[in-house]
N, C-alpha and C positions, 0 to 999 in steps of 0.2 A: 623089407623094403626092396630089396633083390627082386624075387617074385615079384612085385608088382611093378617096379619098371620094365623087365619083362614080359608081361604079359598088357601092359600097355604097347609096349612097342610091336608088339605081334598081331594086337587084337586093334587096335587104332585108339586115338586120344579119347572118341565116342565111347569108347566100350568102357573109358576110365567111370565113366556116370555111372553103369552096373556095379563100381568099386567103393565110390564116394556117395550112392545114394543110401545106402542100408545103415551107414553111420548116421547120416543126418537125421533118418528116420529117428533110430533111437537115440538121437539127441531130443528130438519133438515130443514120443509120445512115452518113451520110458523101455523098461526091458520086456514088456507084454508083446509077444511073436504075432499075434493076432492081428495089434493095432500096427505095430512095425512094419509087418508086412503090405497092407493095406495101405499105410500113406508112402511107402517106398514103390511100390505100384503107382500111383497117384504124382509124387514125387519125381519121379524119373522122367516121363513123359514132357513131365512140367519143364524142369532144367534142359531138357534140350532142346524142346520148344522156344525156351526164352533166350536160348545163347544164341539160334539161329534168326531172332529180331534181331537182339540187338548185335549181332553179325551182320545183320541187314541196315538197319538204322545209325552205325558207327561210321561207314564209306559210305554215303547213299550212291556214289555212279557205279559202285563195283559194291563188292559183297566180303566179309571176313568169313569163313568157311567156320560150320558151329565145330567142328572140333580144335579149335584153335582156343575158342572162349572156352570151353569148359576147360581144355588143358589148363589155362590159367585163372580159373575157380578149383578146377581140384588140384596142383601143385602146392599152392599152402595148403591147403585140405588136408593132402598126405603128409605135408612137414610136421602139421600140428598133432594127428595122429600117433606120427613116431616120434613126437618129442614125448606124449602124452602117455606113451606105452609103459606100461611095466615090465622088468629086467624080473625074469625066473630064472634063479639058479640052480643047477643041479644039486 
């Protein structure tokens, strides 16, 4: 979880959707890298597309910047993640 606030904070809130879209894929189509791949392509595009409406459509005289929305779509995203993880022990 280190790493990835990290590299959030280096890469910007936007760059967090290259984090949280490969999850959601294989939450959709199952562990097939073929189909995963292909709606995470699909997928991504889509999510920032849609933070940056309703970034637009939320203030309509001003504007909420899309990386603000998706921060607060992937923020539980990554809680449930690492609540979801499994502990490997040496």
């Amino acid at each position: 979880m280190l790493l990835t606030g990290a590299a959030v904070a280096a890469a910007g809130p936007i760059a967090f959707v290259g984090l949280a879209v490969p999850h959601l894929a294989r939450a959709l189509v199952g562990a097939d890298h073929r189909w995963t791949l292909l709606v995470a392509a699909l997928l991504g595009p889509a999510l920032v597309l849609g933070a940056d409406v309703a970034g637009r459509l939320v203030a309509p005289p001003g504007e909420i910047p899309a990386g603000i929305i998706t921060a607060l779509l992937g923020a539980p995203l990554l809680a449930l993640l690492v609540r979801r993880a499994k502990v490997v022990t040496a």
